[in-house]
N, C-alpha and C positions, 0 to 999 in steps of 0.2 A: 540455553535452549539449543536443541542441535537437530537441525530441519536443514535438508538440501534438496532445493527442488529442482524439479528437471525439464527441461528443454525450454520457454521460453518464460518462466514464469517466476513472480516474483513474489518473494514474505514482504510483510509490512507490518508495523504496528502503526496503526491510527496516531495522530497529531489532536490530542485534546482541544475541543474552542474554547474558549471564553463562557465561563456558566449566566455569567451576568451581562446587562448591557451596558453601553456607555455612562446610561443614566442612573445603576445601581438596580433593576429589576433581574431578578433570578429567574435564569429559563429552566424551565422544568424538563427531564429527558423527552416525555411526551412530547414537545415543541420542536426539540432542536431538529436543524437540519441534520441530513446523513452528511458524513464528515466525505471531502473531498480530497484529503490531504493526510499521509505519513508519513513514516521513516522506512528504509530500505534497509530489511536485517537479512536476508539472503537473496541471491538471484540465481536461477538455474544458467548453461552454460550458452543456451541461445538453440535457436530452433534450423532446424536444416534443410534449407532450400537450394534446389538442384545439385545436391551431393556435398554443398560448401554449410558450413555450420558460420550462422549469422553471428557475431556479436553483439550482445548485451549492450543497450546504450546506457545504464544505470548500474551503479556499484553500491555495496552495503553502507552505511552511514549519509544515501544521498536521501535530502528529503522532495518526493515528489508532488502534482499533482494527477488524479485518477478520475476517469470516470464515474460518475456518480453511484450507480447501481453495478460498477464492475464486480468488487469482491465478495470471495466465499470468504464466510468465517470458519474457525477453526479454533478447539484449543488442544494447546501441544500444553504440556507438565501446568494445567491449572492456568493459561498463561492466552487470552485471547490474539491468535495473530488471523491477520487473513490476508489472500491469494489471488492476486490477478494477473493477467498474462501481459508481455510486454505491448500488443497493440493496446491496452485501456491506460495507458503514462500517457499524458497530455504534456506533464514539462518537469523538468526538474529544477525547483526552487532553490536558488543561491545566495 
């Protein structure tokens, strides 16, 4: 995939949950929560505030967490990714 996005914004692919519970019951897609969590496959170069260009506090391979209803989806070559900007990163998971 070759996606570079610009000024504060970041690709992701979603972080699959778990289909099942602890107890072995299948959540159906209709059920599940909206996933809160992916992986970081590009970042634009950061947004520019009073003439100085901010940097990015996230790099490609980190896995975050996001606001819940932040992202647009998107698909690039058949390939669902989607796009939130860096204020909707609450943290990045280590």
């Amino acid at each position: 995939m070759n996606i570079r996005p610009i000024g504060d914004h970041i690709v992701i692919k979603l972080v699959e949950e778990n289909e099942t519970t602890a107890s072995g019951i299948i959540i159906p897609d209709t059920a599940k929560e909206k996933p809160e969590r992916g992986s970081v496959v590009a970042v634009g170069p950061g947004k520019v505030e009073n003439g100085q260009r901010v940097a990015m506090e996230v790099k490609p391979g980190d896995t975050i967490m996001f606001k819940k209803y932040a992202p647009d989806e998107f698909k690039v070559n058949g390939e669902r990714v989607f796009v939130i900007e860096s204020r909707d990163v609450i943290a990045v998971i280590e």
